[in-house]
C-alpha positions in Angstrom: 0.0 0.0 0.0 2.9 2.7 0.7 4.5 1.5 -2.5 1.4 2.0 -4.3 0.7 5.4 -2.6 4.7 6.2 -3.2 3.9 5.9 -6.9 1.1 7.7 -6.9 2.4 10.7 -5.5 3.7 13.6 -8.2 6.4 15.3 -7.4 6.7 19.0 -6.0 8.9 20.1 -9.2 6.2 19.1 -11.1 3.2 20.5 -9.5 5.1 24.0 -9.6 5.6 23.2 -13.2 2.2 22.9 -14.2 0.8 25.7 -12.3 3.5 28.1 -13.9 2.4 26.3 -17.3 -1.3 27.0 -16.5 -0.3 30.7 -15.0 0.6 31.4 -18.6 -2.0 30.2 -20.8 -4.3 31.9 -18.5 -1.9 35.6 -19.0 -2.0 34.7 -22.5 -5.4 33.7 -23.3 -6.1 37.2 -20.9 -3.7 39.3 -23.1 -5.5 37.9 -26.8 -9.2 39.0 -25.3 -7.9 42.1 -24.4 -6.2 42.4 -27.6 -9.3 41.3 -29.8 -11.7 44.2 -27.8 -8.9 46.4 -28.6 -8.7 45.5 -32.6 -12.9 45.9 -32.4 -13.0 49.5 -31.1 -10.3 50.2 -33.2 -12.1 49.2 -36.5 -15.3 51.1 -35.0 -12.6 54.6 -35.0 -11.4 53.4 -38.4 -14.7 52.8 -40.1 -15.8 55.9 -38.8 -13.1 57.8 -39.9 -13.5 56.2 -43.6 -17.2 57.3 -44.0 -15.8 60.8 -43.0 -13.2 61.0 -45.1 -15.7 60.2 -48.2 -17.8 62.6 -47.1 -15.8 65.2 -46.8 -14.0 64.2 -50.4 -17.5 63.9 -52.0 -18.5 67.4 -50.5 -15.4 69.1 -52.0 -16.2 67.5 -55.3 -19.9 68.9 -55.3 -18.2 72.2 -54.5 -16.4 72.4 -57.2 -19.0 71.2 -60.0 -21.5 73.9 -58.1 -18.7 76.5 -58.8 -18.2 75.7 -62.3 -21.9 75.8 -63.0 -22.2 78.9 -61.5 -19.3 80.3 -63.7 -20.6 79.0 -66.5 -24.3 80.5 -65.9 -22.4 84.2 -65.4 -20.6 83.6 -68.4 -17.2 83.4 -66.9 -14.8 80.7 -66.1 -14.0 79.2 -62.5 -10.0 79.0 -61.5 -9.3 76.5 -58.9 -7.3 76.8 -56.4 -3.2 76.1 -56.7 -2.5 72.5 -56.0 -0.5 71.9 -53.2 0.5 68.5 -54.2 2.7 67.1 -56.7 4.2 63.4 -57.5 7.7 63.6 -59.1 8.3 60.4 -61.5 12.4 60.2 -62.2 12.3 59.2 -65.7 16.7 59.5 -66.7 19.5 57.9 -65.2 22.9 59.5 -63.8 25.1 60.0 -67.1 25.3 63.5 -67.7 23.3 65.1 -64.7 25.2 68.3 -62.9 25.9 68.0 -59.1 23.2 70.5 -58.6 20.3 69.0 -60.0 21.5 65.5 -59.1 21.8 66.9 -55.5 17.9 67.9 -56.0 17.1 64.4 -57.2 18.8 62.8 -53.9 16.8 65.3 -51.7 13.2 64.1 -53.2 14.7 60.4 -52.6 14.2 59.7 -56.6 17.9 57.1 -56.4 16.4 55.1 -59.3 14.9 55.3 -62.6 10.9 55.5 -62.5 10.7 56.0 -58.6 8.1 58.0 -57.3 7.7 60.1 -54.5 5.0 62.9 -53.4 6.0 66.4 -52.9 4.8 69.6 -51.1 4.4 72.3 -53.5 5.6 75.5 -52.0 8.3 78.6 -53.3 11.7 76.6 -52.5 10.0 73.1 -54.2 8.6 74.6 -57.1 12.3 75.7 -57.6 13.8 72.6 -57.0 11.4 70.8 -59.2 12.3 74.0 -62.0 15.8 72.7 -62.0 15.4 68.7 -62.1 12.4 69.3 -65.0 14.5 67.9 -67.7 15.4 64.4 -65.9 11.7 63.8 -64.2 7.7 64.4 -64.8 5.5 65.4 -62.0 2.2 67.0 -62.1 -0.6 67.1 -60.1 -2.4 63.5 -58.4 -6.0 62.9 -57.8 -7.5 61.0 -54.8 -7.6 58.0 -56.5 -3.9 57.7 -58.0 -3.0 58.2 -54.4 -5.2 55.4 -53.3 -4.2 53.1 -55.9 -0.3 53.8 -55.5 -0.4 53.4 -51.6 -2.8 50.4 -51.8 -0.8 48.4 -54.6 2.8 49.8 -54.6 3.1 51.2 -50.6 5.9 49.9 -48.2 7.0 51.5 -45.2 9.9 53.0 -44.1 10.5 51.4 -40.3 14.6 52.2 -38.6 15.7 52.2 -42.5 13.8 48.9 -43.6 11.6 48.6 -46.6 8.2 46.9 -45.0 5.4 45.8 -46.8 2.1 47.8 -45.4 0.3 44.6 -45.0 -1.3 45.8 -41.3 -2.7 49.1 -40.0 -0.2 48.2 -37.1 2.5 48.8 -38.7 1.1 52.5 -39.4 0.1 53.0 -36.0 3.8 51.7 -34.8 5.0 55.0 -36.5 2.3 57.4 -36.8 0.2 56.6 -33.8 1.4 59.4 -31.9 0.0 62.0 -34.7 -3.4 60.4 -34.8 -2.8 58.3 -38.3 -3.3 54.5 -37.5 -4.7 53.3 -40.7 -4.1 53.3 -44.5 -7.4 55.5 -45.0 -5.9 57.9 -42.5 -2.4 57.9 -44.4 -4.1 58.7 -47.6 -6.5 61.6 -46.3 -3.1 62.8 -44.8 -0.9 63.0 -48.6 -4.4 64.3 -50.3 -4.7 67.2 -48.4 -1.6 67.9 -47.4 -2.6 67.9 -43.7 0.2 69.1 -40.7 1.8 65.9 -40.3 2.3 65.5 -44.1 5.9 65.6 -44.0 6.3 63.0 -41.7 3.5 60.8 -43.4 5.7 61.0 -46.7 8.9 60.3 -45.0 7.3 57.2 -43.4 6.2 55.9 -46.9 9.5 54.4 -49.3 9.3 56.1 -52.8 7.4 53.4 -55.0 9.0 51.7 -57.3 6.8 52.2 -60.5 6.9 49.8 -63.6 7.3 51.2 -67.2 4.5 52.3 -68.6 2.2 49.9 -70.6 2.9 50.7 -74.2 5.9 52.6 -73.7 6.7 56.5 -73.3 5.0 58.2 -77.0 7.7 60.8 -76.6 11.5 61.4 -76.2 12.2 61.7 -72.4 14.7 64.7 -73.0 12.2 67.2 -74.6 9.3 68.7 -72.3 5.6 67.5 -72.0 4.3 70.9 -74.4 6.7 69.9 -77.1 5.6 66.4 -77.4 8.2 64.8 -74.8 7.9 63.5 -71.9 9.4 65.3 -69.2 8.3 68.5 -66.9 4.8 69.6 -65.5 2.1 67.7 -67.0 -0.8 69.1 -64.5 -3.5 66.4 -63.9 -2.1 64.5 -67.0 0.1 62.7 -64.7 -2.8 60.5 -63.5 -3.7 58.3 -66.9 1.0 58.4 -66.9 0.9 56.2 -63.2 -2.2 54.4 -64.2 -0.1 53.1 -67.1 2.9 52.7 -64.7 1.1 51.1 -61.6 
């Protein structure tokens, strides 16, 4: 009977084991319901935000179409207002680039041939982009060029690693701390050129664009007006990255 009850017995090393090994699957199984009510409220904020956002996009639209209609009925024409966004494309390599402009090309991070990279328009960029014209094209994007490039061709920029945007965590990781945890929050940021744009740019890695289906239809030396394809080409940059994207 001792024998029996000997074997019986489990030792204390054991015991101490299994409630450690119990003590943690109950902390961890704690931790992923706290983290799944966390990851619900957040998609609440987010949703909410998104509805928003295409509000406020569709608003400004109607805007616009009511001001040109109202032009048109006074029989005059409606200007609208300067863009204050541009995307720079780099279309030429490094042979035969002075320092100066291929200084500007290093500060708008364009390193490679058909990288991409969005750009404050202001005094000082407006010059920058005067003296680069000949060796990229840039214009003017719409909200759904942005979209598209950030949703298809969008990586992150995390301690100088390229990382695929594959989460909102890994924008919320970043730009947490200045209110931007999703992707819808990162575009609304780049569209309107909000007051943490600069660091919302810097936090996206310039894309890496394809050529464009069917080829450039001009020379890449010789501006966008003469039948080239370099320099400003206004909103005709859009149906450009839809061919590069």
């Amino acid at each position: 009977m001792r024998q029996a009850a000997a074997a019986a017995a489990v030792p204390e090393s054991i015991l101490k084991k299994r409630k450690a090994v119990e003590k943690l699957a109950a902390e961890k199984a704690a931790k992923t319901i706290a983290r799944k009510k966390e990851a619900r409220s957040k998609r609440k904020v987010i949703f909410k935000r998104a509805e928003q956002y295409v509000k406020e996009y569709t608003q400004k639209e109607r805007e616009e179409i009511r001001l040109r209609r109202v032009a048109r009925v006074h029989g005059s024409f409606y200007v609208p207002a300067e863009a204050k966004l541009a995307i720079v494309i780099r279309l030429k390599g490094i042979n035969k680039i002075a320092p100066k402009p291929r200084k500007i090309l290093q500060l708008l991070r364009l390193q490679k041939i058909n990288a991409a990279t969005f750009v404050k328009l202001n005094k000082a960029t407006l010059q920058m982009l005067q003296w680069v014209s000949p060796y990229v094209a840039w214009g003017y994007p719409n909200l759904k060029t942005v979209r598209e490039l950030i949703y298809k061709r969008g990586f992150a920029k995390v301690h100088g690693q390229r990382l695929p945007i594959t989460d909102n965590s890994v924008i919320e990781k970043s730009l947490g701390k200045l209110g931007v945890i999703c992707v819808e929050d990162l575009i609304h940021e780049i569209v309107t050129v909000g007051p943490n744009f600069k660091q919302a740019n810097n936090f996206l890695w310039p894309f890496h664009l394809s050529n464009p289906n069917k080829g450039f239809h001009g020379k890449k030396s010789i501006h966008f007006v003469e039948g080239g394809e370099s320099g400003n080409r206004e909103d005709r940059i859009n149906e450009l990255i839809r061919r590069m994207n």
